[in-house]
MARKELUM-139086 format. One record per residue (C-alpha): z, x, y; residue number from 1; residue in one letter. Coordinates in Angstrom, 2 decimals. Example, Ala and Ser with C-alpha at 12.3 -4.5 7.8 and 13.67 -1.06 7.14 Angstrom:
BEGIN
{r {7.80, 12.30, -4.50}, 1, A};
{r {7.14, 13.67, -1.06}, 2, S};
END
This chain:
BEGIN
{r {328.71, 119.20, 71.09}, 1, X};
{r {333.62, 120.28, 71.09}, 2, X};
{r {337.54, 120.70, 72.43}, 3, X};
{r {340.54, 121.02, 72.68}, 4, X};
{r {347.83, 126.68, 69.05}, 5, X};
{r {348.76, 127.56, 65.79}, 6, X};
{r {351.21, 126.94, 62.88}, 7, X};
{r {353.27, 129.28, 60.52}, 8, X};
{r {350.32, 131.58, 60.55}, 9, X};
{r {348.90, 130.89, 63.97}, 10, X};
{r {351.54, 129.46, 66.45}, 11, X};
{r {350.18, 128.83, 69.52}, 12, X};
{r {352.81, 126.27, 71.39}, 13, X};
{r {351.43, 124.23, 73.81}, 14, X};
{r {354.82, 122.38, 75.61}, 15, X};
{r {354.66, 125.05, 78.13}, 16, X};
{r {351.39, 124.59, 79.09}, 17, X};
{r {350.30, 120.86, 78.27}, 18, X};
{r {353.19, 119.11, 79.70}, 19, X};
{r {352.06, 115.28, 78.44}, 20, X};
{r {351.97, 116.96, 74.62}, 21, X};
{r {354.68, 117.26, 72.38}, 22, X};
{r {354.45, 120.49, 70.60}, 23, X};
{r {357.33, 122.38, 69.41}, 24, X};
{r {358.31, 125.85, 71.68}, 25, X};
{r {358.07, 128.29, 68.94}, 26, X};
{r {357.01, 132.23, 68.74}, 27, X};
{r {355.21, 133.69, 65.71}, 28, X};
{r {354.11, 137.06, 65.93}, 29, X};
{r {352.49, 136.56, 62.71}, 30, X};
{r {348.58, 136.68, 63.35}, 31, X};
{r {346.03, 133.57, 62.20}, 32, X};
{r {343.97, 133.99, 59.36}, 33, X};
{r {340.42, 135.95, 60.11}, 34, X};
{r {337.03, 135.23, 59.42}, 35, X};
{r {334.80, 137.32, 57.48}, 36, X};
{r {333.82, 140.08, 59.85}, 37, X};
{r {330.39, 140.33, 60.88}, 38, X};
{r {329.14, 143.63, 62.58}, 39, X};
{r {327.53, 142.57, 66.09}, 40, X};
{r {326.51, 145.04, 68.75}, 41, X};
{r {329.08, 145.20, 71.33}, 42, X};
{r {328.86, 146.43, 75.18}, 43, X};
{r {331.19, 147.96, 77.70}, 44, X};
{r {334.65, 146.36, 77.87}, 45, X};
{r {335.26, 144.58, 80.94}, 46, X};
{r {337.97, 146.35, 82.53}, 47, X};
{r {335.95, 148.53, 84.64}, 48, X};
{r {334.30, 145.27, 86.49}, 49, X};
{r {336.42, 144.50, 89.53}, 50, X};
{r {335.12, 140.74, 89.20}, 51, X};
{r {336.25, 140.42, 86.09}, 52, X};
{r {340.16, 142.41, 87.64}, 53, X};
{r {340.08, 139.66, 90.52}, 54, X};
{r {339.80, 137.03, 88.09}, 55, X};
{r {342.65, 137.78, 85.60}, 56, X};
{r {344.98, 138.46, 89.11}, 57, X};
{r {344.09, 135.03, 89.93}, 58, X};
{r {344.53, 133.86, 86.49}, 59, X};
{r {347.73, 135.55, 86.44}, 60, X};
{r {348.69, 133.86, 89.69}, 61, X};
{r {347.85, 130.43, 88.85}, 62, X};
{r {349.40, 130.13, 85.36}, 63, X};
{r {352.28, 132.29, 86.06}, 64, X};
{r {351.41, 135.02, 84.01}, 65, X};
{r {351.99, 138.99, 84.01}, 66, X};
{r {349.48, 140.45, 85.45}, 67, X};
{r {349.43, 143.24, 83.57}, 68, X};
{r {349.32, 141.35, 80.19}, 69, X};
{r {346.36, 139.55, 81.65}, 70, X};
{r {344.41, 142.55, 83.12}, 71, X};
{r {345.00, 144.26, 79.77}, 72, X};
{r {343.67, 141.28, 77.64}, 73, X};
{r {340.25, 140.82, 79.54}, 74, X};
{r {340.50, 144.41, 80.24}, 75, X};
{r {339.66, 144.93, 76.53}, 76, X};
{r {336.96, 142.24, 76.08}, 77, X};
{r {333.53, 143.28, 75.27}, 78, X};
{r {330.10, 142.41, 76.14}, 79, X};
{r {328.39, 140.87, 73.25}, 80, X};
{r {324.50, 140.59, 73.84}, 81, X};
{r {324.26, 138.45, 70.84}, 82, X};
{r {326.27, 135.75, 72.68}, 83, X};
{r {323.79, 135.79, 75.77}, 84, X};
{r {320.82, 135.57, 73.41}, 85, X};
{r {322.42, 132.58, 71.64}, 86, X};
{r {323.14, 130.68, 75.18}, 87, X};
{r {319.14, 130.92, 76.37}, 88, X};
{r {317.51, 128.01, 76.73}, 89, X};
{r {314.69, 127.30, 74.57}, 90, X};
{r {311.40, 128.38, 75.63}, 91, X};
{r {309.70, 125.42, 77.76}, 92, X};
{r {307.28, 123.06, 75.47}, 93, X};
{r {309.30, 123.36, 72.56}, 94, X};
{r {309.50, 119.91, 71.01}, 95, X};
{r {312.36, 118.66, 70.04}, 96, X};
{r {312.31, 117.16, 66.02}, 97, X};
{r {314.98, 115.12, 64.88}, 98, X};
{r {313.88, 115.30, 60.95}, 99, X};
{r {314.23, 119.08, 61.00}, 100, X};
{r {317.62, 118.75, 62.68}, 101, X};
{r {318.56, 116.75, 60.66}, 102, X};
{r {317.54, 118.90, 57.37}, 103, X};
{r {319.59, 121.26, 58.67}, 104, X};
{r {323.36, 119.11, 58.23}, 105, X};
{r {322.69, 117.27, 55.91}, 106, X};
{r {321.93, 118.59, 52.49}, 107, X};
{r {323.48, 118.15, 48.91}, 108, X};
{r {325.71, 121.32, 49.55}, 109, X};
{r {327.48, 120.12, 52.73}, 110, X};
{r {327.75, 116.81, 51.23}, 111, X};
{r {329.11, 118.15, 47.98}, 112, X};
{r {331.36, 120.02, 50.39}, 113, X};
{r {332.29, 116.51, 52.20}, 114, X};
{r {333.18, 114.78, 48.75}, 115, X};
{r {335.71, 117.33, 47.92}, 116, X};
{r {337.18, 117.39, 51.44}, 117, X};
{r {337.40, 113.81, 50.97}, 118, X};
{r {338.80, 113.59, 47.80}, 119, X};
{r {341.42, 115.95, 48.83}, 120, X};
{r {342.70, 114.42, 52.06}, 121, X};
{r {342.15, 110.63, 51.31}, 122, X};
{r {345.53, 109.91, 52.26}, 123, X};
{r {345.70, 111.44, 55.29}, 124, X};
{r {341.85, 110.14, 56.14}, 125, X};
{r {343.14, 106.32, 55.50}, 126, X};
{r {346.31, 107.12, 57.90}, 127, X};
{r {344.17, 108.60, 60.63}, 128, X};
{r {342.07, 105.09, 60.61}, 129, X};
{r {344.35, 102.81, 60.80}, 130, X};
{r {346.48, 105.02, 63.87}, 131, X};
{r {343.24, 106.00, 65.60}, 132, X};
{r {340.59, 102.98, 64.42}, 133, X};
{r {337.39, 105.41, 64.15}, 134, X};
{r {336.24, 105.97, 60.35}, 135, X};
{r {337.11, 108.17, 57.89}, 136, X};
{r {333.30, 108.83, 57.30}, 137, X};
{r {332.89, 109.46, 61.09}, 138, X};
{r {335.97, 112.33, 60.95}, 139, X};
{r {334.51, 114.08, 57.81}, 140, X};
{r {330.86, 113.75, 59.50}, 141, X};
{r {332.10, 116.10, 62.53}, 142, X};
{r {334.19, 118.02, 60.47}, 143, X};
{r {331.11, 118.90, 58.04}, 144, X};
{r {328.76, 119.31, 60.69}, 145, X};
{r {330.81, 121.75, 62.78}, 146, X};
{r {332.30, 124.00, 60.11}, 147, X};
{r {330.81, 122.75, 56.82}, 148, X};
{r {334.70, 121.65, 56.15}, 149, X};
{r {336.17, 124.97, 57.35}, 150, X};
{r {333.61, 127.02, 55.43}, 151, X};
{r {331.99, 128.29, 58.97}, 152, X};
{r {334.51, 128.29, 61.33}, 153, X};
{r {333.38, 131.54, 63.64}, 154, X};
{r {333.23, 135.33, 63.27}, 155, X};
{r {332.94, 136.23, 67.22}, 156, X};
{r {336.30, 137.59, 68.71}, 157, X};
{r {337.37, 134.25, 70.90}, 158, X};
{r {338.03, 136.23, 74.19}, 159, X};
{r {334.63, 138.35, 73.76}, 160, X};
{r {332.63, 135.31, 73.51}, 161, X};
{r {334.73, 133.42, 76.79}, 162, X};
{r {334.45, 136.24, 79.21}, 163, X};
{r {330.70, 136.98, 77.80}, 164, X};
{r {329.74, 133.49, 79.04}, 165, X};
{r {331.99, 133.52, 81.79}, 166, X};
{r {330.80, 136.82, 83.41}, 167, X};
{r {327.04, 137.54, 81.62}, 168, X};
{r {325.66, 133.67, 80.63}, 169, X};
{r {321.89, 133.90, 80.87}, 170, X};
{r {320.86, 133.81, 84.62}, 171, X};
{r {317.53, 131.94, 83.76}, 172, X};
{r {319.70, 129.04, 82.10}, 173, X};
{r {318.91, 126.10, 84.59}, 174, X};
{r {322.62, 125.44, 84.62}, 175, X};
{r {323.88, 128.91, 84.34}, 176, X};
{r {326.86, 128.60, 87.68}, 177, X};
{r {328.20, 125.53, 86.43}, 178, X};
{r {328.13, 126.89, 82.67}, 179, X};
{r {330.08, 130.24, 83.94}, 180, X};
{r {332.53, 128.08, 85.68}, 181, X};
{r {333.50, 126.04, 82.34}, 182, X};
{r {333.88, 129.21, 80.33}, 183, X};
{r {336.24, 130.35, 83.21}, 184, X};
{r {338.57, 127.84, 82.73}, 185, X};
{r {338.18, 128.02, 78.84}, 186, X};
{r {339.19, 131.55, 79.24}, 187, X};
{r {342.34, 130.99, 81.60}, 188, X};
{r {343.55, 128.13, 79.17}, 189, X};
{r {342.93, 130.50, 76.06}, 190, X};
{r {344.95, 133.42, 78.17}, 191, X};
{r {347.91, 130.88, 79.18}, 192, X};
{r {347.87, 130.06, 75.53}, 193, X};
{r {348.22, 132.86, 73.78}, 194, X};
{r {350.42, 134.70, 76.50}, 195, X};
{r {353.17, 131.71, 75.87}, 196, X};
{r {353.26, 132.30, 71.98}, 197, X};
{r {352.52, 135.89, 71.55}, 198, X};
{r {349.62, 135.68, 70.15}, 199, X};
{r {347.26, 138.26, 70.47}, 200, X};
{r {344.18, 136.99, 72.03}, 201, X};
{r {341.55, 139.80, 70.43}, 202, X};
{r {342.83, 138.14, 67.20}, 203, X};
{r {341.13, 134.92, 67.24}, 204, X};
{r {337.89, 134.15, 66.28}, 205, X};
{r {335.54, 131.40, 66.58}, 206, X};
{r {332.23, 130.66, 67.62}, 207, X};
{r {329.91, 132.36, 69.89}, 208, X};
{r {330.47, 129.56, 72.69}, 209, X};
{r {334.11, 130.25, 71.62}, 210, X};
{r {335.65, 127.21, 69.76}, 211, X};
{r {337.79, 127.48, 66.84}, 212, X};
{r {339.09, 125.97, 63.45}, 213, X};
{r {337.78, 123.64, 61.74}, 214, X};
{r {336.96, 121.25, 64.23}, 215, X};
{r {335.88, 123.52, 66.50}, 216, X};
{r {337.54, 122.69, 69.33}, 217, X};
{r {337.61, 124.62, 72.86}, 218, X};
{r {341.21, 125.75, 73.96}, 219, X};
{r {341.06, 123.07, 76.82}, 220, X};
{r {340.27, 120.40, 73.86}, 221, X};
{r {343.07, 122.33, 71.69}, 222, X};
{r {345.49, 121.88, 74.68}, 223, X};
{r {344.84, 117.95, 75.44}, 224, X};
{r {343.50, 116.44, 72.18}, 225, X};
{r {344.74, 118.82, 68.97}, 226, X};
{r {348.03, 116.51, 67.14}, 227, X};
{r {350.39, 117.80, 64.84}, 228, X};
{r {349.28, 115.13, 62.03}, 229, X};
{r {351.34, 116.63, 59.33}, 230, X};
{r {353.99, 116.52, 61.36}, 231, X};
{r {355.57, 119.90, 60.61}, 232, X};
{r {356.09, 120.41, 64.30}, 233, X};
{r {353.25, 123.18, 64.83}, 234, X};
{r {349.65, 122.44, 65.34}, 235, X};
{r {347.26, 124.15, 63.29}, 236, X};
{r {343.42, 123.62, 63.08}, 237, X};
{r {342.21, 126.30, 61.13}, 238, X};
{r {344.69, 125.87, 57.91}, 239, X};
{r {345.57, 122.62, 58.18}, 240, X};
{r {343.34, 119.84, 57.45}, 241, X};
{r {345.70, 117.04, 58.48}, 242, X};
{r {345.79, 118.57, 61.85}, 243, X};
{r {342.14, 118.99, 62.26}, 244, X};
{r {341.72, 115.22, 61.03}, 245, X};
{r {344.00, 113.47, 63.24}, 246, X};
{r {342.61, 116.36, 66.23}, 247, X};
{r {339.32, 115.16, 65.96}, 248, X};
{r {340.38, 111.19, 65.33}, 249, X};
{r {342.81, 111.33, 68.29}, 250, X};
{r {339.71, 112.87, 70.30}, 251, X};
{r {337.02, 110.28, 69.48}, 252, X};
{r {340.06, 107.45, 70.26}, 253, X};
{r {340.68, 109.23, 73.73}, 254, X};
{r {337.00, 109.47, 75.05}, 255, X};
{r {336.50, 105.41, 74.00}, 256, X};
{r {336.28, 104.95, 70.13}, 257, X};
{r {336.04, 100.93, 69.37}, 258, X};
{r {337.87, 100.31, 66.24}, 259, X};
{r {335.17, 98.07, 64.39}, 260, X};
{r {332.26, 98.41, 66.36}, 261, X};
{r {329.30, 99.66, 64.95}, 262, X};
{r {327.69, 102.87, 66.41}, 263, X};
{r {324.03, 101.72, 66.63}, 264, X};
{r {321.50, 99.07, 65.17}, 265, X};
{r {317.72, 98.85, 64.08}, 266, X};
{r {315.52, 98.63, 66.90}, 267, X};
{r {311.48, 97.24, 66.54}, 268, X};
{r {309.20, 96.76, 69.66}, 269, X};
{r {307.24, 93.66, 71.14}, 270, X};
{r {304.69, 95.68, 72.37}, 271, X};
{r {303.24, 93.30, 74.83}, 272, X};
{r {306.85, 93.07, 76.70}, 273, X};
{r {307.59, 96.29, 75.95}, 274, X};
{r {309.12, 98.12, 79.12}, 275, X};
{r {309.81, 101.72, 77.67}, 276, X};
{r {310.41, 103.88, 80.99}, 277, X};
{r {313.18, 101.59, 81.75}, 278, X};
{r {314.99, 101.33, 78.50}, 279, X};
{r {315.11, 104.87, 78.51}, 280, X};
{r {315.72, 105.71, 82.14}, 281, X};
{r {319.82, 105.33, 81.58}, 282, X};
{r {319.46, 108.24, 78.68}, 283, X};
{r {322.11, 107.39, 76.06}, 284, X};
{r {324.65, 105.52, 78.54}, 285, X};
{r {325.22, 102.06, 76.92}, 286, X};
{r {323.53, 99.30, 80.19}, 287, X};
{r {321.65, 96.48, 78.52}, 288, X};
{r {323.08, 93.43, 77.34}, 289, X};
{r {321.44, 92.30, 74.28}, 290, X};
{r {319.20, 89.74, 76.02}, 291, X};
{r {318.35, 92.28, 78.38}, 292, X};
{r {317.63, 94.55, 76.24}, 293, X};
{r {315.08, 92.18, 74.40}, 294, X};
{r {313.74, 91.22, 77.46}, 295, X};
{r {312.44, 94.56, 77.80}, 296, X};
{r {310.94, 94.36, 74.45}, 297, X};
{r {313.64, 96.19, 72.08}, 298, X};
{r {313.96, 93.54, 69.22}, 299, X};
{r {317.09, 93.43, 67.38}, 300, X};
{r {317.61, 91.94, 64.29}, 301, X};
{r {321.09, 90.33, 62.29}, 302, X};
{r {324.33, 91.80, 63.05}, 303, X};
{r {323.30, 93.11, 66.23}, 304, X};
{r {321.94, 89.92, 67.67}, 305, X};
{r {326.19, 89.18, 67.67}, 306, X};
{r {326.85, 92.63, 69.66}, 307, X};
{r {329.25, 91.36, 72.71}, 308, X};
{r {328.81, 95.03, 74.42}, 309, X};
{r {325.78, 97.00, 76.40}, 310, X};
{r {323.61, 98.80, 74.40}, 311, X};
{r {321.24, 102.30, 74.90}, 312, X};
{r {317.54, 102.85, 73.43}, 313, X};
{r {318.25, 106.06, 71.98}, 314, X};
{r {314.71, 108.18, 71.37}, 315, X};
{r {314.77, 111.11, 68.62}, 316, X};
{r {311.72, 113.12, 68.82}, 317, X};
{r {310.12, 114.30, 65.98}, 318, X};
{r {307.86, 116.63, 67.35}, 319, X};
{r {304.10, 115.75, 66.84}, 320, X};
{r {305.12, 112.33, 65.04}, 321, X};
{r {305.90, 109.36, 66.75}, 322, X};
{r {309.68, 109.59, 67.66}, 323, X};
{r {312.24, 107.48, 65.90}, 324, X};
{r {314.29, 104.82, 67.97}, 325, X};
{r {318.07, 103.52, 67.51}, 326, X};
{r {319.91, 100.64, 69.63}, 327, X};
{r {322.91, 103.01, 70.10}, 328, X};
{r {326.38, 100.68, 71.08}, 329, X};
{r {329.54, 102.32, 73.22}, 330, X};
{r {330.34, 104.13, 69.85}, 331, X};
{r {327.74, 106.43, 69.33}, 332, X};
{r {328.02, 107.46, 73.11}, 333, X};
{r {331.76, 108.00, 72.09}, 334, X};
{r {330.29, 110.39, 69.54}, 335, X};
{r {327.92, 112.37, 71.87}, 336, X};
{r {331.42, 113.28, 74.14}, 337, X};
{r {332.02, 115.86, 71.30}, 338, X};
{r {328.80, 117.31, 71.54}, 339, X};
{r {326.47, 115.83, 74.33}, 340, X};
{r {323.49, 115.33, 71.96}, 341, X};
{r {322.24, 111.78, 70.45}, 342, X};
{r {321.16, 114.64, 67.50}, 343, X};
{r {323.94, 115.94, 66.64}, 344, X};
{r {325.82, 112.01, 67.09}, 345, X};
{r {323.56, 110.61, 64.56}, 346, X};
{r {324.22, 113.74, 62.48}, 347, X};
{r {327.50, 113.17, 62.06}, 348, X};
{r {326.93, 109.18, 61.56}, 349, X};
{r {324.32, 110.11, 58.70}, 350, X};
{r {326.39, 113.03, 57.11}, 351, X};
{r {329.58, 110.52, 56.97}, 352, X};
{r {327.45, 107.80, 55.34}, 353, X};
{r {326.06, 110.12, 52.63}, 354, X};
{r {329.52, 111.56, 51.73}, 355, X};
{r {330.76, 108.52, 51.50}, 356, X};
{r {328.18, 107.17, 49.02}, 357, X};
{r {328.46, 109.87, 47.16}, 358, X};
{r {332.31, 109.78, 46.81}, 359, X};
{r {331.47, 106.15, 45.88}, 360, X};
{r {329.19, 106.91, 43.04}, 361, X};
END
């Protein structure tokens, strides 16, 4: 929207390289389980691009690396065209439509999917609420929406699809500098990674913005949020559900998670105080006191008439139809950290609610 290595079958060890995490210093040379392959059209390698040579000397430099290792792992990345296609920005005028994005996660299948996962890891759901305080439904709503509950965790090679976006993302994005920069430093975290714990990095494979298991989590997020939940001493997000479930609880608790708060309310208008530009003007950042936000004409209604904290107006488009409107509260912009989206964070709230009350019935 997001994070952010392995166990018996991927060991990436992190206490070398995240120095306020506890992981245990082990070395596997055993490789981590591969997604189905999927044929994509592949470039040049980079090692012939002196950029790209500069950058793995100074990645080599700064994380105390061999520089040969490092030259010979980005060396052997490829250009994947499909990867730049995937990062364009949609074509201007394109209206946004939150009932066809939400069609899209939540369905009987993934839900089906969500029960089972459910059913299977109540135990360790229930522990990660009470240590963490954000919901059971709320963990299996990310989980499901990212990978369908490991189903779809990723076919691109990892390092193809970091030094793709670090060295080719789409010069017409708007934010295309700063978006190279972040893959740069996803890249030199997934290199510092992998060199530490033998792991080959052309083994891994994730998404085509590059993040793996079943939360799909960045190698930054790996390195400061991923918890060994099982507590087997490794971590492991693509086998191990107890690892992605406390990951993705201990993220949500870092970035703000408010144990009991609601994530968002009903909202009606008073149309003849209603002040739209500036209930909307802070985006999805949490500002208005409730009586300031009903000043303003956003009418709230039971529960949240009690809300002690600042609120956002939160607008879904729906393309040609009037857009639908939430009161979103410090938890639902706790959500959006994972994925910077009020979509996708009311995706996840919705898919949790409906896999719960179908594991209920």
């Amino acid at each position: 929207m997001i994070t952010r290595f392995f166990s018996t079958v991927l060991a990436l060890t992190l206490a070398c390289a995240v120095s306020s995490t506890a992981y245990a210093a082990t070395k596997s040379k055993q490789k981590p389980p591969r997604a189905k392959t999927v044929k994509t059209a592949m470039g040049k390698a980079y090692g012939s691009r002196a950029d790209v040579m500069r950058l793995a000397d100074d990645i080599a430099e700064r994380r105390e690396l061999d520089k040969a290792w490092v030259r010979r792992a980005i060396g052997q990345a490829r250009y994947i065209p499909r990867i730049s296609q995937l990062m364009a920005p949609a074509p201007r005028g394109t209206p946004k439509n939150w009932n066809a994005y939400r069609s899209r996660f939540i369905d009987n299948k993934r839900i089906q999917a969500g029960v089972e996962f459910w059913k299977a890891n109540r135990e360790t759901l229930r522990r990660a609420e009470a240590d963490y305080g954000v919901p059971a439904a709320i963990i299996v709503g990310i989980i499901g929406v990212e990978t369908i509950y490991g189903q779809q965790m990723g076919s691109f090679r990892v390092l193809d699809a970091l030094t793709t976006l670090s060295f080719d993302f789409p010069a017409g994005h708007p934010r295309a500098a700063e978006r190279s920069e972040f893959f740069k430093g996803e890249l030199e975290r997934l290199l510092s990674l992998t060199y530490r714990s033998s792991i080959d990095p052309l083994s891994l494979r994730g998404s085509y913005a590059g993040a793996m298991g079943l939360p799909q989590f960045m190698p930054s997020s790996w390195a400061r949020y991923a918890v060994d939940f099982d507590g087997d001493g490794k971590v492991d997000l693509f086998n191990t559900p107890a690892d992605a479930i406390g990951s993705v609880a201990n993220y949500l608790k870092t970035f703000g998670w408010q144990n009991g708060m609601p994530t968002h309310y009903p909202v009606s208008f008073d149309s003849s105080r209603l002040d739209l530009d500036s209930l909307l003007l802070p985006d999805i950042l949490p500002t208005f006191s409730v009586a300031s936000f009903q000043t303003k004409g956003a009418m709230l209604h039971g529960q949240a008439l009690e809300h002690k904290g600042p609120l956002a107006l939160v607008e879904l488009q729906n393309g040609n139809a009037a857009p639908s409107y939430v009161a979103g509260t410090e938890n639902f912009y706790t959500v959006t950290r994972y994925n910077w989206s009020s979509y996708y964070a009311l995706a996840v709230i919705e898919l949790g609610r409906e896999v719960e009350s179908a594991l209920e019935n």
